[in-house]
Every structure is written in structure tokens, then in C-alpha cells.
C-alpha positions as CSV (number, residue, x, y, z in Angstrom):
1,X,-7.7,173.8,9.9
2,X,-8.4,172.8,6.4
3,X,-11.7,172.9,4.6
4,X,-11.4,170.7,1.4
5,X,-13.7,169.7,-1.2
6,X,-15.5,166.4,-1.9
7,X,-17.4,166.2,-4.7
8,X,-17.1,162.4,-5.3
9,X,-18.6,161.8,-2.0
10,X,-21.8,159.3,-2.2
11,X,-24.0,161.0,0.3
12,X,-23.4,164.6,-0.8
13,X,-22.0,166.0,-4.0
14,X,-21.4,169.3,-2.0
15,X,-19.3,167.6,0.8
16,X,-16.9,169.5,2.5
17,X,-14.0,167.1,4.8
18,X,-12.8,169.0,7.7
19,X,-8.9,168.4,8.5
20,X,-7.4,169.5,11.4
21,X,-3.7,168.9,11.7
22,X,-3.5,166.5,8.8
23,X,-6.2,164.5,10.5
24,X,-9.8,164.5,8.9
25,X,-12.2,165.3,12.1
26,X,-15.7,165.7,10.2
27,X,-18.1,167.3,7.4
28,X,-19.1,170.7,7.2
29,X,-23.6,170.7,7.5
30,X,-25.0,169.7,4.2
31,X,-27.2,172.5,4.4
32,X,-24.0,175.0,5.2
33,X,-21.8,172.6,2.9
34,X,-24.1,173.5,-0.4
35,X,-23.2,177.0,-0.3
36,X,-19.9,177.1,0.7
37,X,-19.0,174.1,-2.1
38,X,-20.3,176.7,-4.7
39,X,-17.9,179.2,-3.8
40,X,-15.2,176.5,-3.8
41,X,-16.0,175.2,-6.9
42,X,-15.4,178.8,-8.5
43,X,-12.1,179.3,-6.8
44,X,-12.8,181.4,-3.9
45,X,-10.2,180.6,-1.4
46,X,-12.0,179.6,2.1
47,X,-10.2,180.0,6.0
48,X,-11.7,178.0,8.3
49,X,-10.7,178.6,11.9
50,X,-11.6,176.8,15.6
51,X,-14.1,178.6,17.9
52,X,-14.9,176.2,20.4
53,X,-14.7,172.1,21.0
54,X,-18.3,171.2,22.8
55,X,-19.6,168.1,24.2
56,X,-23.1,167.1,23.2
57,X,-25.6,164.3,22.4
58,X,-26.5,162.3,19.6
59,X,-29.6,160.9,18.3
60,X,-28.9,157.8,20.3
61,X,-28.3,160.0,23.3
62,X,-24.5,158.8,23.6
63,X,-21.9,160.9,24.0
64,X,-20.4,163.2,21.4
65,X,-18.0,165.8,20.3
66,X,-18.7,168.9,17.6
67,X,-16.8,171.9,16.6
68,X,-18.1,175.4,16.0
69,X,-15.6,176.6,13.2
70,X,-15.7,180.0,12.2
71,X,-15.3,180.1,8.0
72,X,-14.2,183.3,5.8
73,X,-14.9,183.1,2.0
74,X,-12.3,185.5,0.4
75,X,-13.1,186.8,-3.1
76,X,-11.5,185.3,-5.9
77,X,-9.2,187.9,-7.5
78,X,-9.0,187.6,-11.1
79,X,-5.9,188.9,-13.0
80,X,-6.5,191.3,-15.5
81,X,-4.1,192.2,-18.2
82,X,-3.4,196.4,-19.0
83,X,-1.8,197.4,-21.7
């Protein structure tokens, strides 16, 4: 799973495109999507793995699918020169 960037994106300068083998499946939550895009933007690298595939209801009670994705933020390492 692939968590990339979107800042072009019309509805949400924070978007975040979820890919899943190649395929792009969804958006991460605006609301989750506004942190994590800050910590993109400054080159923190971000894991994204599947937790679970569940079946729900929309607004318009029809049948839908959501993931629950588990996300890791590792820190950005910055190279320092010694002399």
C-alpha cells in the first residue's frame, strides 16, 4: 500500500491518494489527511499498511466498502556532515 501526496487536488490541498497494488482505491480523511500531508510535505517517509476490508453504508444507505489502514510516520533523518 502506497500513501501519496495530492496537493493539486481541487477539494483538498492536503489530499492524500491511497494505492493499493498500482490501483488508486481512495483518500485518506481530510481531517486525518491535514496532518499527515504536513509531515509529507517535510519529507517524513510514511508506511501505510491493511488492517481490515469492512462493509458498511453510505449516506444514501447503499452498499459500500472502507479500509482501516494502519499508518507509521518515520522521522526524517537529516545527514549531518563531521569533520
Amino acid at each position: 500500500m502506497v500513501l501519496e501526496r495530492e496537493p493539486t487536488n481541487f477539494h483538498d490541498k492536503n489530499a492524500i491518494k491511497v494505492i493499493l497494488k498500482k490501483k488508486h482505491i481512495g483518500y485518506i480523511r481530510a481531517i486525518e489527511a491535514k496532518k499527515i500531508a504536513v509531515l509529507m510535505d517535510k519529507g517524513h517517509e510514511v508506511k501505510a499498511y491493511l488492517k481490515a476490508v469492512r462493509e458498511f453504508e453510505d449516506y444514501d444507505d447503499n452498499s459500500a466498502l472502507g479500509c482501516d489502514i494502519v499508518i507509521f510516520v518515520l522521522n526524517k533523518i537529516e545527514e549531518v556532515n563531521v569533520i
